[in-house]
Rosetta silent file (secondary structure, phi, psi, omega in degrees, C-alpha in Angstrom):
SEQUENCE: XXXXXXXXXXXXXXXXXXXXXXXXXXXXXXXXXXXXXXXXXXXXXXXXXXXXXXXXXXXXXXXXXXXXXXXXXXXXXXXXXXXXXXXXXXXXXXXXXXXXXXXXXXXXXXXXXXXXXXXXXXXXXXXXXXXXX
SCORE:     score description
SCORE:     0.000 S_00000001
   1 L     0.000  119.851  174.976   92.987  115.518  122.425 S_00000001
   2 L   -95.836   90.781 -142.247   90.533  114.231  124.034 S_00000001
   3 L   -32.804  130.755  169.495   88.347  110.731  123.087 S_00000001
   4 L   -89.777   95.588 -172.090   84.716  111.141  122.560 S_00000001
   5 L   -65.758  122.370 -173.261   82.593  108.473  123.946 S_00000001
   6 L   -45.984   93.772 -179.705   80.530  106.485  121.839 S_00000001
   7 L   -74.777   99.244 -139.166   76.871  107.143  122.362 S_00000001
   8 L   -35.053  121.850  154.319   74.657  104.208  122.069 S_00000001
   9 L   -13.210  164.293  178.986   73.436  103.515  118.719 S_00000001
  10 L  -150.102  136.911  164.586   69.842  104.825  119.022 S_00000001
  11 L  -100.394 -173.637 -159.419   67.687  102.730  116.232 S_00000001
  12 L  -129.393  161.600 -169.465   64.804  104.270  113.890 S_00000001
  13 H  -102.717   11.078  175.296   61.707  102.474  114.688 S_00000001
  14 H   -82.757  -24.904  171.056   61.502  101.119  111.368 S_00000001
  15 H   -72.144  -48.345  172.368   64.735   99.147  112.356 S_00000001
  16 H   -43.577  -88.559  159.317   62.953   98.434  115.762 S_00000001
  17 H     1.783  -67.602  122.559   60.500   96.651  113.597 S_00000001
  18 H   -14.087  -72.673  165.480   62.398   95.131  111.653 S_00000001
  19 H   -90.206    9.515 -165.093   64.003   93.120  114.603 S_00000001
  20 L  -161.607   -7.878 -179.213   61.335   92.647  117.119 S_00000001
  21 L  -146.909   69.327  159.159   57.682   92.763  116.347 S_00000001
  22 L  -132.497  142.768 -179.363   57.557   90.467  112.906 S_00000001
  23 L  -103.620  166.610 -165.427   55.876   87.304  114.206 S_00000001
  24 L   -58.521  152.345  176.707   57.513   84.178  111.873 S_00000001
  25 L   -77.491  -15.808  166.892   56.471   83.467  108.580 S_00000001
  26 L   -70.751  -51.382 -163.381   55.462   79.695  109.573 S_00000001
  27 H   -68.987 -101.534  139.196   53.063   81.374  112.190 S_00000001
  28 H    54.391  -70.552 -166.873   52.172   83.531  109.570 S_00000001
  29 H   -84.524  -85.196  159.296   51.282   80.913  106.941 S_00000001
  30 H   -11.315  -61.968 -168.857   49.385   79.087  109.236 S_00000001
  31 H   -81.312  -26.339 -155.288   46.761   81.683  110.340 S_00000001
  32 H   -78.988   -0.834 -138.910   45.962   83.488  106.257 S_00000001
  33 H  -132.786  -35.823  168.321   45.793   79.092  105.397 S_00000001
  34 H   -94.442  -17.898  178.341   42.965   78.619  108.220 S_00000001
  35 H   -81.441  -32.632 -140.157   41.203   82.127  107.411 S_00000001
  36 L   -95.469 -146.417  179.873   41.157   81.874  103.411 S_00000001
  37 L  -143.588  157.037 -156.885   39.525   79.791  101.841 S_00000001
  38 L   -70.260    4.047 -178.772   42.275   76.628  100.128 S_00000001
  39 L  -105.715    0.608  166.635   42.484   77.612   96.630 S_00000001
  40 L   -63.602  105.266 -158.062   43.532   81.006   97.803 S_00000001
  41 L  -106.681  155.964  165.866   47.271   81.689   96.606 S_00000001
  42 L  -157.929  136.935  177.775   49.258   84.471   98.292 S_00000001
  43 L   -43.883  148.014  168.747   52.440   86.308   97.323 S_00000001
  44 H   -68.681  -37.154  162.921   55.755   85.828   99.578 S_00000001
  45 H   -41.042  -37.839  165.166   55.645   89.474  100.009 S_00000001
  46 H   -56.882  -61.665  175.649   52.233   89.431  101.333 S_00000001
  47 H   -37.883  -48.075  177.848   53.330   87.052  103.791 S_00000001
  48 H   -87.443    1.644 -169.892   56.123   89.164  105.352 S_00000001
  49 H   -82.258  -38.651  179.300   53.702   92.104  104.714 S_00000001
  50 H   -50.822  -39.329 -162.963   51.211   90.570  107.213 S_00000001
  51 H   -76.559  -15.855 -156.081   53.879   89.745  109.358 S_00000001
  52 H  -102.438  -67.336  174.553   55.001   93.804  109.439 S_00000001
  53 H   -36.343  -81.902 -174.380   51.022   94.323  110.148 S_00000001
  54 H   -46.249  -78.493  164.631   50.807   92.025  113.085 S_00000001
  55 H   -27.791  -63.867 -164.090   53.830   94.019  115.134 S_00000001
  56 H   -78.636   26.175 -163.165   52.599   97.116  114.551 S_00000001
  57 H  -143.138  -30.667  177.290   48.930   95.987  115.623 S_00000001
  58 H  -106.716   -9.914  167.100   50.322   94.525  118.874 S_00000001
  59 H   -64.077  -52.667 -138.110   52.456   97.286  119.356 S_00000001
  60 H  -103.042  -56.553  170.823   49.515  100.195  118.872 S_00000001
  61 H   -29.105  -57.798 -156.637   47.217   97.272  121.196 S_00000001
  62 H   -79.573  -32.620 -173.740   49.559   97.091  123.677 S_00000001
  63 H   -62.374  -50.854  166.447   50.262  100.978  123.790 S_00000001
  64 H   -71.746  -15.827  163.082   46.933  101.432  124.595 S_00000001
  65 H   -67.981  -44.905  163.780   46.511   98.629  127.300 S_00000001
  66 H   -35.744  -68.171 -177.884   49.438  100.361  128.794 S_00000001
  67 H   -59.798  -51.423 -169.023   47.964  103.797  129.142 S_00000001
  68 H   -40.445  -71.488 -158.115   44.450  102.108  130.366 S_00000001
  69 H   -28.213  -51.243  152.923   46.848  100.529  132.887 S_00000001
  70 H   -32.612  -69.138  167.678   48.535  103.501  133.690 S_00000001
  71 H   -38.963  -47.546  139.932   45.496  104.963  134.277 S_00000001
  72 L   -43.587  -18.601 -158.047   44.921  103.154  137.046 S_00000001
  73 L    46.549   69.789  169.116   48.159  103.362  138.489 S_00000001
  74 L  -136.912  170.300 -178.949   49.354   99.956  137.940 S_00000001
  75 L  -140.233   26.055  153.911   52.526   98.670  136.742 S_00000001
  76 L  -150.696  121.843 -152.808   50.733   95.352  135.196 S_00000001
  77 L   -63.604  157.559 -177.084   49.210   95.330  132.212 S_00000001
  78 L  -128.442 -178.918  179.817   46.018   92.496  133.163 S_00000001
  79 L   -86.000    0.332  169.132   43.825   91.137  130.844 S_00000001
  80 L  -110.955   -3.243  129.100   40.950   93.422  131.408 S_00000001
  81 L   -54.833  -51.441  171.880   43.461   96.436  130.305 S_00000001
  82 H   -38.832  -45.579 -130.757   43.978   94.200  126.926 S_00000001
  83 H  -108.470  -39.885 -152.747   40.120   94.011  126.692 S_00000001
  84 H   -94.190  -62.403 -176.757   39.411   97.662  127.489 S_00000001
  85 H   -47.461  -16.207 -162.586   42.340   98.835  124.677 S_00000001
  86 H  -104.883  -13.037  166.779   40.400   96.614  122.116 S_00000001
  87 H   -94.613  -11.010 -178.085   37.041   98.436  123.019 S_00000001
  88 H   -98.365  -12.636  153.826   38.701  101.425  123.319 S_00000001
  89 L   -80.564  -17.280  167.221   40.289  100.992  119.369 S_00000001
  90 L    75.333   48.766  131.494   36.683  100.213  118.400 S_00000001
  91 L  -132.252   83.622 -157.887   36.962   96.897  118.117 S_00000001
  92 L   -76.722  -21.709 -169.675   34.581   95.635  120.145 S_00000001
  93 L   -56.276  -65.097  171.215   33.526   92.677  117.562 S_00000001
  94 L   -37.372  -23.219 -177.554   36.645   90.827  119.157 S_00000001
  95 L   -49.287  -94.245 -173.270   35.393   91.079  122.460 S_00000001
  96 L    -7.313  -52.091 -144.087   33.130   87.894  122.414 S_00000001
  97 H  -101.107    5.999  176.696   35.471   85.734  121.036 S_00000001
  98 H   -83.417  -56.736  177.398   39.140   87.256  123.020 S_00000001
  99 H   -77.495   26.907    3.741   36.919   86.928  126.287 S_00000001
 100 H    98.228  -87.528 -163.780   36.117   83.407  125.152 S_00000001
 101 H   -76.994  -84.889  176.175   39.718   82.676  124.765 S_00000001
 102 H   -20.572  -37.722 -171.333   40.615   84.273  128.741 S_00000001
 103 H   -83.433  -38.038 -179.205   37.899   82.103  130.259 S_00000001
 104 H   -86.458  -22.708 -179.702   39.350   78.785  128.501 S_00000001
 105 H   -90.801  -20.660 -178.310   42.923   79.461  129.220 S_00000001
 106 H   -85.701   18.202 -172.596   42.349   80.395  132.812 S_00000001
 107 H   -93.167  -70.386 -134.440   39.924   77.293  133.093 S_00000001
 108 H   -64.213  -85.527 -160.567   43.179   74.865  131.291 S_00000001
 109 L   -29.888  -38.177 -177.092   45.497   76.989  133.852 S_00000001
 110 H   -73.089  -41.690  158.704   43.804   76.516  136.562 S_00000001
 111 H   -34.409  -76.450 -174.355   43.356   72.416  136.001 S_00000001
 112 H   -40.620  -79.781 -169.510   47.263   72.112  135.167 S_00000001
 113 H   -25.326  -59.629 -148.887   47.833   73.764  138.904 S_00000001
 114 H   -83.171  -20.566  151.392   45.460   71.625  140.325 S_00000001
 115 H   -81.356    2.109  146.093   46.937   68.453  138.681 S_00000001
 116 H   -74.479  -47.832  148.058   50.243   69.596  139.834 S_00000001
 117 H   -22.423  -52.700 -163.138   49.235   70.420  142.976 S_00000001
 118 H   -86.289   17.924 -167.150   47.415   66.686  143.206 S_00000001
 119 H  -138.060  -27.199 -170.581   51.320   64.844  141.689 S_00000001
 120 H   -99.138  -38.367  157.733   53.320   66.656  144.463 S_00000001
 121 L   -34.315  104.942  159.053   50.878   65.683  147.222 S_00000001
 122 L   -61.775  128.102  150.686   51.424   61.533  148.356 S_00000001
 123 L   -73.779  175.049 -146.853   48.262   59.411  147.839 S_00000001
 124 L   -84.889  -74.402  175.632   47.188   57.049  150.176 S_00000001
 125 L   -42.484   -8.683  166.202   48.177   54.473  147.015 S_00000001
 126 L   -99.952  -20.984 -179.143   51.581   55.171  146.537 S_00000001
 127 H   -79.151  -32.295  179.758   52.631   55.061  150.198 S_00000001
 128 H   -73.109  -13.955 -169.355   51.006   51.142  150.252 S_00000001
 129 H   -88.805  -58.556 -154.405   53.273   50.609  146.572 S_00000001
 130 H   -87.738  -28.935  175.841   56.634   51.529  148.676 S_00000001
 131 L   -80.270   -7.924 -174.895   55.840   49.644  151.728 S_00000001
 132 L   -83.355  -26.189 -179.923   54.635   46.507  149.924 S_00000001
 133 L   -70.980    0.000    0.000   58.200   46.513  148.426 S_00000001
């Protein structure tokens, strides 16, 4: 008799779900508590319902950045595939304030480099600190 090897679990994508594209319930909390307005109560159920929403929103985003990407023949999604899936879902109303958001983090990013950049480089002033000692 011969053993039958155990074929990898395969999950349902509702299971997928389930483990991997709910963003936290803090996070969660957070964003419906800055959109709503403060007397605005919401169910716990809501909460994890939102949270079910948001994976499956960056999942169907992301599917479609992918194909743009594809399209191209690349094998990295960039941030002007992201931008092109969100005009290409027909929601262009987000553009303005997602390209916005791209311009200020690569402005921060680039600053951090350039103060890292300027802390691994010796000043003039630090070489006169170790020689006065």
């Amino acid at each position: 008799m011969a053993e039958e090897q155990q074929q990898p679990e395969v999950k349902s994508s509702e299971d997928f779900l389930k483990e991997h594209l709910e963003m936290p319930l803090a996070t969660i909390t957070k964003i419906i508590k800055n959109a709503l307005p403060s007397n605005t109560q919401v169910a716990k159920d809501v909460k994890g319902l939102f949270s079910k929403a948001a994976g499956i929103f960056i999942l169907y985003l992301s599917t479609h950045a992918n194909e743009i990407c594809q399209k191209r023949q690349k094998n990295t999604i960039s941030a002007q595939d992201v931008l092109a899936a969100v005009k290409e879902i027909e929601m262009e109303d987000f553009l303005p304030s997602l390209e916005k958001y791209l311009e200020d983090y690569r402005l921060i990013s680039a600053n951090k480099k350039r103060a890292k950049a300027k802390q691994a480089t010796p000043s003039g002033s630090a070489k006169k600190q170790k020689t006065a000692t």
